[in-house]
N, C-alpha and C positions, 0 to 999 in steps of 0.2 A: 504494500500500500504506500505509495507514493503523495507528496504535497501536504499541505499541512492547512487547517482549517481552526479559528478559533471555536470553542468549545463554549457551546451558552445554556443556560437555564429559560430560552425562550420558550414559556408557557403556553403557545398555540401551538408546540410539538408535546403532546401529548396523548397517550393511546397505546393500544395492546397489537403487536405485531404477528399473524401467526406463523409465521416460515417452516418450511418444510425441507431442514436440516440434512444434510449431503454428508456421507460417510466417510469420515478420516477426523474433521476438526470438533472439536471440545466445546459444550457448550460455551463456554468462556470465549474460546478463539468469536464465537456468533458474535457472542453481543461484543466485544470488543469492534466486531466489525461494523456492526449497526450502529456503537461510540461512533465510530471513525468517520462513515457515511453520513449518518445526518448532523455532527459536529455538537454533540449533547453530553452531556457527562450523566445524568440520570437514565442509565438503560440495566436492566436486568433481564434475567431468564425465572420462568416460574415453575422449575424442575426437569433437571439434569437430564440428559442425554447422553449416554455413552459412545465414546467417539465412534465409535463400528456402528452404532446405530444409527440410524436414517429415521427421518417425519415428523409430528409437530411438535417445534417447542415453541413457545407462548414467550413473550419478551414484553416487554413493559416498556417505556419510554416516555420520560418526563416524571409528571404526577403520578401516574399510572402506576409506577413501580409499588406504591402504596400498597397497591392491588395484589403484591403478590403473596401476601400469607393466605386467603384466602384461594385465589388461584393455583398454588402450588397444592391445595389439600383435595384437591379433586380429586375423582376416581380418573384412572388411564386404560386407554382402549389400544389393544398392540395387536401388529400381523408377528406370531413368532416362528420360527423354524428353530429344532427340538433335532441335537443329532445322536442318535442312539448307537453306540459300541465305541466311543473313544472319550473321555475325559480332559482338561485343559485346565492346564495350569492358572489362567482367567476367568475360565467358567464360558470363556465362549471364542470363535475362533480365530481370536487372535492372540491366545495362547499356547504354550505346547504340549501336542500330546503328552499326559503323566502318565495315561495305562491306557491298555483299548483290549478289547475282545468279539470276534464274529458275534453276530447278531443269530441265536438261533433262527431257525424257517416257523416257528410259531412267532415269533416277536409281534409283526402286524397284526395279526388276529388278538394279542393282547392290547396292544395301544389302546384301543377304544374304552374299555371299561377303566383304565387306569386314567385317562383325560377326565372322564367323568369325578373321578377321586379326587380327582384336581378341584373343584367346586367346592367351593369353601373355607373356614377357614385352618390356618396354618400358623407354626412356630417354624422357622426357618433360619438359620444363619445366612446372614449377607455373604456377597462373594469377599475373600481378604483383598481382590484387588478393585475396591470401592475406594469411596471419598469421604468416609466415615471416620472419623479421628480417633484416635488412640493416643493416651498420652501426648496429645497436643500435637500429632502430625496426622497427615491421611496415613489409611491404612497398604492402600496399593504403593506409597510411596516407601512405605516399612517392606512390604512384600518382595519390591524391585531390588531391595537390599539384602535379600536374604535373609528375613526375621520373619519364624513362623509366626503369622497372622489368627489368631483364632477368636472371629465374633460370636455374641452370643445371639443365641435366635430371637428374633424378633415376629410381631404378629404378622402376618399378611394375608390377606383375603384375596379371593378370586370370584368374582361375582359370576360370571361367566365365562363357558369354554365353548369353542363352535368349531368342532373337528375339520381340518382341511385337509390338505391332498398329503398321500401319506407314499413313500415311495425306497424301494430298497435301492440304494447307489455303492456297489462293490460289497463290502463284509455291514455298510450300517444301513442304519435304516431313521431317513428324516419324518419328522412330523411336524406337518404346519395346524396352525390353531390362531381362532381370531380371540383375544383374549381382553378382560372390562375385568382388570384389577381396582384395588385399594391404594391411597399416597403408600408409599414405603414399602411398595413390593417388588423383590429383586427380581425379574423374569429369569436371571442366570439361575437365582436358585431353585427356579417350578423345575427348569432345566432338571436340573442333580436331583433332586426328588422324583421327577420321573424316573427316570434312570435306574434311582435306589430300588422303587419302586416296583421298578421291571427285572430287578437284579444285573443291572447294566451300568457301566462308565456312559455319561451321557454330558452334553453340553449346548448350549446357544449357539445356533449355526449363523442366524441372523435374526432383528428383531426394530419392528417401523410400528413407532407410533404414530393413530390413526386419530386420537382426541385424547381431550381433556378436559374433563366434564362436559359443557354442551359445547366447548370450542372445534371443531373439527378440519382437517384440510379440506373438506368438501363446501367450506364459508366463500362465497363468491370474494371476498377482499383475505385468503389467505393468499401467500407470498408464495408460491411453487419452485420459481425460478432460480434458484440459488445453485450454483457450484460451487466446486473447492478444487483446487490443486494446489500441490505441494512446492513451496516456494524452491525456485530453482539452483538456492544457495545449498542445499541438500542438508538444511538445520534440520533436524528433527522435529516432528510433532511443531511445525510451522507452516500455515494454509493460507493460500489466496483463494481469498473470496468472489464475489460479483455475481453479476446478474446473465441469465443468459441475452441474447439478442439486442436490442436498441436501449433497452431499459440499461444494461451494463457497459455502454459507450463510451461512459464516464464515468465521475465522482460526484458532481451534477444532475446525471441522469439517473443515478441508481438513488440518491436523495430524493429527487422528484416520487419513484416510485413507489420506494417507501412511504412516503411522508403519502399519497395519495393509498396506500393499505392499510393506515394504521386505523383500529379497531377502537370507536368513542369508547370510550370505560366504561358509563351505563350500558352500551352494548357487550360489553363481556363479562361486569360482576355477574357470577354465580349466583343473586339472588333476586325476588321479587323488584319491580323498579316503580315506585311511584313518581309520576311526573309534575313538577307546579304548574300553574299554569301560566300562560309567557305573558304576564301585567304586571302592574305593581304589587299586587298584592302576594301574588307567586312567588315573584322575586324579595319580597321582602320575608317570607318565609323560609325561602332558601337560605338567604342570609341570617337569618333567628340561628337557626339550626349548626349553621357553617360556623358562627361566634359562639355555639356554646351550647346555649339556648333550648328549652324541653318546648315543645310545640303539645297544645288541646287541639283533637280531633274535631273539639265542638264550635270550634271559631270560625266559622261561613265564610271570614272574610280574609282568610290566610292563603288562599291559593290553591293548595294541597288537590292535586286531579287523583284523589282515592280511588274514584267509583268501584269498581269491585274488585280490585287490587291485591285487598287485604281480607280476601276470602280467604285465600292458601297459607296465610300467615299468621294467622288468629289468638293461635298460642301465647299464652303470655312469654315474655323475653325473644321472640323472632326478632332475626336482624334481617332488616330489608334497605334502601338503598334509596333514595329521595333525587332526584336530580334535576335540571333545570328543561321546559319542553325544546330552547334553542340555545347555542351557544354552552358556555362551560358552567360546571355547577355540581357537585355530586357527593353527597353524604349520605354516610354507614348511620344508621339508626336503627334501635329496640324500640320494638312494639307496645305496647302495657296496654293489653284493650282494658284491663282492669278501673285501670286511671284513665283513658281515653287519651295517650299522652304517647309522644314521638319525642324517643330521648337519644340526642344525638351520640354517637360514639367515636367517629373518625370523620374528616375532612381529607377527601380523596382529592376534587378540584374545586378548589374556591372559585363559588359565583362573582360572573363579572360585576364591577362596582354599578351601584346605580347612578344614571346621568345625572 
């Protein structure tokens, strides 16, 4: 990446990006590159991508970053391939064989009732070459050095398993599955669980996320076009990025693109969205709320476009999402139908000032 752009906190970049992540570079390597292109220093990712993996990661940019605790605890929806009769040192393959063994000629006819096993939940150790710290370093970074790695298991759920094309290739034998995990679920590890399961060394042959919670790359504004190659100085684990076709001409044009996909925030919080309505009174509610401020349901003359909104929300303490009908605006609030009262929580983007 070439030329140098000052870096600003201009508040009309703001918004959730969804790109569809190209196999080799680090979530990190992304948003540093979406840093670089739109010239913003507030850019995040809203949960990890392993460099082999490919498809959506979610990015934040600007305000929006606020968004990502929320964002990050979605469930994840994956295409995964499952390879039966060799083990790796990574859990998938871009590690080295550590054992392997032929695949007996029943294996396929087992797979199917053991995917179904797969459904639900689980205690699992993460892979040791994760991003999970130990003693104050990652774990894959202790791993690379030769220190045996041993985490403890953790919950994981699998909400659903959707058997795919299942195929013998020399001694093993792959399994694809469309899979609608939990936050904190290692797919290396369904990997080694089957496997175990089957009495088999087994590992992640490859693995494309497909969503994230309701974000998917099937959104007419996610970002498809992304490549990587490996920069030509032969550093290690260092990617060029861009855009394919006219969008990637430049440094210019691939800002333009971006900034024309980036996803408004009420469009992608994860929850219910009440709109104000676009007057003064709207707007002066959004602002109550943005400063601090608990809002009465019963006040006619606040704005609040409820209408049947907060049918799905009812529960006392639901957090639902308040935003402005045009332009910027958008707050995390608790429900209390008890109290008839909208108590603010967070300030995601402050409403424009009034004239």
């Amino acid at each position: 990446m070439t030329g140098r752009r000052r870096r600003t906190d201009d508040p009309s970049l703001c918004g959730v990006l969804l790109l569809d992540k190209p196999a080799g570079p680090t979530s990190h390597d992304v948003v540093a590159w979406v840093r670089w292109v739109l010239g913003v220093r507030r850019v995040g990712h809203c949960g990890t991508l392993d460099p082999s993996a490919t498809g959506l990661l979610v990015v934040g940019v600007g305000a929006a970053t606020k968004l990502a605790p929320i964002l990050t605890g979605q469930d994840k929806g994956y295409r995964a391939r499952f390879v039966l009769g060799a083990a790796t040192t990574t859990a998938d393959a871009e590690g080295e064989v550590r054992s392997s063994m032929p695949c007996p000629s029943d294996t396929e006819a087992r797979v199917p009732p053991v995917l179904a096993w797969l459904r639900g939940e689980h205690r699992l150790p993460p892979p040791a070459y994760s991003a999970i710290h130990v003693d104050g370093r990652r774990a894959h970074e202790l791993a690379r050095t030769g220190v045996e790695v041993e985490l403890p298991p953790r919950p994981m759920v699998v909400h659903e398993v959707v058997p795919g094309r299942l195929a013998r290739v020399g001694d093993r034998v792959e399994v694809e599955a469309e899979l609608l995990v939990s936050k904190g679920t290692y797919v290396r590890s369904l990997a080694e669980a089957v496997g175990e399961r089957l009495g088999l060394p087994a590992h992640l042959g490859a693995l494309h996320r497909t969503r994230s919670g309701a974000l998917g790359l099937d959104h007419p504004l996610a970002v498809t076009d992304v490549t990587a190659q490996r920069r030509g100085d032969g550093s290690p684990g260092r990617w060029q990025l861009a855009l394919q076709g006219p969008a990637g001409a430049s440094r210019e044009a691939m800002a333009d693109h971006l900034r024309g996909h980036l996803l408004a925030p009420a469009m992608a919080v994860p929850l219910p969205v009440l709109r104000v309505a676009d007057d003064d009174s709207g707007r002066r509610a959004l602002a109550c709320l943005a400063s601090g401020q608990s809002l009465s349901l019963a006040d006619p003359g606040l704005g609040l476009g409820l209408g049947s909104g907060l049918g799905s929300c009812d529960a006392t303490g639901a957090c639902l999402a308040v935003a402005s009908m045009n332009g910027p605006g958008l707050v995390l609030v608790r429900h209390d139908p008890a109290e008839g009262r909208l108590q603010p929580e967070r300030v995601i983007v402050a409403p424009a000032p009034r004239p």
